[in-house]
C-alpha positions in Angstrom: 1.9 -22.4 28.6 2.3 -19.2 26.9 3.7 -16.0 29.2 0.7 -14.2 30.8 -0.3 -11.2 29.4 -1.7 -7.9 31.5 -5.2 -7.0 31.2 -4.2 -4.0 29.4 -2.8 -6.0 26.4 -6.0 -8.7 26.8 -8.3 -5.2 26.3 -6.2 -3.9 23.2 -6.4 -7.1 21.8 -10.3 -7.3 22.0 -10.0 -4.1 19.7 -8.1 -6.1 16.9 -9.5 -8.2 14.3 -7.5 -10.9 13.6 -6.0 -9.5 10.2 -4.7 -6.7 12.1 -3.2 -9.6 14.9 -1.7 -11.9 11.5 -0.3 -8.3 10.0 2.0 -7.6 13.3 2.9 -11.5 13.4 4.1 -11.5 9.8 5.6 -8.2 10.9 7.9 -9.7 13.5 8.8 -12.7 10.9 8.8 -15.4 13.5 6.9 -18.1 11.6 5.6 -18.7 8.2 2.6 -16.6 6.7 0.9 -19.7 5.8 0.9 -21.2 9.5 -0.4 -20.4 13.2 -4.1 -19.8 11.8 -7.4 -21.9 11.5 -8.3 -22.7 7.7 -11.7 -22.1 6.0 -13.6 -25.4 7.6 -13.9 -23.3 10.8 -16.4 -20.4 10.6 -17.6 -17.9 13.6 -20.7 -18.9 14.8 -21.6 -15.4 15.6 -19.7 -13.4 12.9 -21.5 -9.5 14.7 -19.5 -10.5 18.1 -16.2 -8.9 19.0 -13.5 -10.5 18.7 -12.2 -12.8 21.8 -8.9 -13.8 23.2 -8.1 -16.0 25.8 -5.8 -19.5 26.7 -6.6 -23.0 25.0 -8.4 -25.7 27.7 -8.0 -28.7 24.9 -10.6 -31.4 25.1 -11.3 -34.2 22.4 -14.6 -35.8 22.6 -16.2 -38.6 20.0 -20.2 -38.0 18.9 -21.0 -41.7 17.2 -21.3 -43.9 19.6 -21.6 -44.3 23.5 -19.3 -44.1 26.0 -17.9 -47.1 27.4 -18.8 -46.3 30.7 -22.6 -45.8 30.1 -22.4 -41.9 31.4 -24.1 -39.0 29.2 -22.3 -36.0 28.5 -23.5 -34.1 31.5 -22.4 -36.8 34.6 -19.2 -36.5 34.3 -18.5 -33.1 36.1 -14.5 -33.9 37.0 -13.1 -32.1 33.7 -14.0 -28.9 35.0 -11.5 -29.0 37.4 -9.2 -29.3 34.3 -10.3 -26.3 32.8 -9.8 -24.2 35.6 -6.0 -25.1 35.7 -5.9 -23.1 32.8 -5.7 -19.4 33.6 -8.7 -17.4 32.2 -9.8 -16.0 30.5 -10.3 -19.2 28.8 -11.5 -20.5 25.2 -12.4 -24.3 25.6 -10.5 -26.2 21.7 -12.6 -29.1 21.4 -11.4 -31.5 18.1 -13.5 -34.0 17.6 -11.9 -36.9 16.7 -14.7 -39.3 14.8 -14.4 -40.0 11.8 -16.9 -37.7 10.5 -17.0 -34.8 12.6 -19.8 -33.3 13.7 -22.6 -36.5 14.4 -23.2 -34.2 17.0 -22.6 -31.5 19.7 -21.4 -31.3 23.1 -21.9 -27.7 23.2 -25.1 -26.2 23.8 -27.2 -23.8 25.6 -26.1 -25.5 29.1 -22.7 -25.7 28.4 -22.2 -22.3 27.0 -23.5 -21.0 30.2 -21.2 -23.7 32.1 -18.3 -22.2 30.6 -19.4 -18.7 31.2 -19.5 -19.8 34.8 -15.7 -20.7 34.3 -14.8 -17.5 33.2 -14.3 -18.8 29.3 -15.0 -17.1 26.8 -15.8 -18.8 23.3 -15.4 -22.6 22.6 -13.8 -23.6 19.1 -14.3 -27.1 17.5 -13.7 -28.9 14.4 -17.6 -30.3 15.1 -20.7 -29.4 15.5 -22.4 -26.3 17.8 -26.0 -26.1 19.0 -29.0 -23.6 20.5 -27.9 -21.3 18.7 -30.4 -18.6 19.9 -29.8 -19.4 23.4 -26.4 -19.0 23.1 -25.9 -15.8 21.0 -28.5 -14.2 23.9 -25.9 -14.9 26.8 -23.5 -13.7 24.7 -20.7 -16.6 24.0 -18.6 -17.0 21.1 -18.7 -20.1 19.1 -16.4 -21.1 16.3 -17.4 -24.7 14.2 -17.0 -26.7 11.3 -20.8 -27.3 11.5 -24.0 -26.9 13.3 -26.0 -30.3 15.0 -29.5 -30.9 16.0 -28.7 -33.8 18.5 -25.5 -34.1 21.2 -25.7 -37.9 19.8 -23.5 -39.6 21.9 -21.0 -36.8 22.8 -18.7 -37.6 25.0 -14.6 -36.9 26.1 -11.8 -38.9 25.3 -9.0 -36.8 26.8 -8.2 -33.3 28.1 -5.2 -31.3 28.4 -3.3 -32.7 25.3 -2.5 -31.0 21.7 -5.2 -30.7 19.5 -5.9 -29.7 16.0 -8.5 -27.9 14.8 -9.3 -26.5 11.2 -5.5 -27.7 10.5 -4.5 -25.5 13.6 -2.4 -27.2 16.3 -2.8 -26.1 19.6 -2.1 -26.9 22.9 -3.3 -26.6 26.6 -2.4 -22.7 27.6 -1.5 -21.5 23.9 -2.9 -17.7 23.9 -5.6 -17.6 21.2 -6.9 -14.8 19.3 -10.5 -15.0 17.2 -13.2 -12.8 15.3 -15.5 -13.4 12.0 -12.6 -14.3 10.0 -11.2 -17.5 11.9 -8.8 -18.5 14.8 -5.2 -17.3 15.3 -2.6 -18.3 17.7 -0.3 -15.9 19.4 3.5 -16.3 19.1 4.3 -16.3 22.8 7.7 -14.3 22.5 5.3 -11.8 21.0 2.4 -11.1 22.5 2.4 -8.6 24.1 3.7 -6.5 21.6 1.2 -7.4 19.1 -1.3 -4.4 19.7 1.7 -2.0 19.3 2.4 -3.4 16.1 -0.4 -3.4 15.2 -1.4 0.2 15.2 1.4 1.2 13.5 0.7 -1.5 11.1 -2.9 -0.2 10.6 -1.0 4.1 10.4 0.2 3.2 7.6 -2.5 1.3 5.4 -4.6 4.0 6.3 -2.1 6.3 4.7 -2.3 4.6 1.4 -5.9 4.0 1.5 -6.2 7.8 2.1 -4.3 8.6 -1.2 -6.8 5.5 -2.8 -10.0 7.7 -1.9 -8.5 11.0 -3.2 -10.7 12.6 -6.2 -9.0 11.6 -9.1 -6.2 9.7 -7.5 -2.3 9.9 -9.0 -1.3 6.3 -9.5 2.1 7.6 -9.8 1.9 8.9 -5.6 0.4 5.3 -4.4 2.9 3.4 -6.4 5.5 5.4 -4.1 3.6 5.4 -1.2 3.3 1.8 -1.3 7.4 1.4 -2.4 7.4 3.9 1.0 5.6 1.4 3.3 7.0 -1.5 1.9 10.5 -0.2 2.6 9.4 0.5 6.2 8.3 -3.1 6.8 11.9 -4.3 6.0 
């Protein structure tokens, strides 16, 4: 379970996109640039929303075939116990573990406003979202490999165990981060100095973009602003 963070960090965060998060990471040089992120198979649902950051609840649920014990996906209300272990806010990481992900959706219009009940904010999943009008109008983030007409035979299959998602591997209480680009996990030993980074990150692109929008711009004076900044980041 990652540290928790202050609600002052949780609002600076929700003013971040998550190149700006992945440009302080790479900045503190904790893990390798080409980890800690969701690849392209996941998109944002609702790419216009802000961005979102909360703690994983992991769930992985099968969509081809029935449940052995007969029960649709809505009867079984005990696994929302489970998600409230998690402190919130909370985004529900569901992988869905058939074959062929995506057969169909477990979350919906009810369930979006289920979680929004639970305090969570967005649900990410390697499968397949659904009622999309309904639940862009609550307003609740949703991040998917695809889009489903049916729930088919959506069901869970566990809770509270790692998960991976768009190659991402998370689990229960990692602090996630997530806007129109993708999903990013937070380095725990980090976070909280993330936004921080961040801005100063952000200070000085906006320098060199500056000199990059100048009339007539010297290539010579970016090619040392940029052997500036570089020299900075060491």
């Amino acid at each position: 379970m990652s540290p928790l963070l202050s609600q002052e960090v949780f609002t600076a965060l929700r003013f971040l996109s998550t190149c700006e998060v992945s440009n302080a990471i790479e900045r503190f040089g904790t893990r390798l640039r080409n980890e800690g992120y969701t690849d392209a198979s996941i998109h944002s649902v609702f790419p216009e929303f802000r961005p979102v950051t909360g703690y994983a609840v992991t769930v992985k649920i099968k969509c081809s075939s029935p449940a052995t014990d007969g029960h649709n996906y809505l009867e079984h209300t005990e696994w929302w116990n489970e998600i409230l272990r998690i402190p919130s806010p909370r985004i529900i990481v569901i992988e869905d573990i058939d074959p062929k992900p995506g057969t169909g959706a477990l979350v919906g219009a009810v369930h979006a406003h289920l979680f929004t009940a639970l305090e969570c904010v967005a649900v990410i999943t390697n499968g397949a979202v659904r009622d999309l009008p309904q639940v862009r109008a609550i307003p609740f983030h949703m991040f998917a490999g695809s889009v489903a007409v049916s729930h088919a035979y959506a069901h869970i299959v566990e809770m509270q165990t790692p998960v991976t998602v768009g190659q991402l591997k998370i689990t229960p209480g990692d602090l996630l981060h997530a806007d129109c680009h993708g999903v990013i996990s937070l380095p725990k030993e980090h976070a909280s100095s993330i936004p921080v980074m961040a801005v100063k990150q952000k200070t000085q692109e906006d320098q060199l973009i500056l000199l990059c929008e100048q009339l007539n711009p010297s290539i010579d004076k970016i090619r040392a602003k940029v052997r500036e900044l570089r020299n900075k980041s060491l």
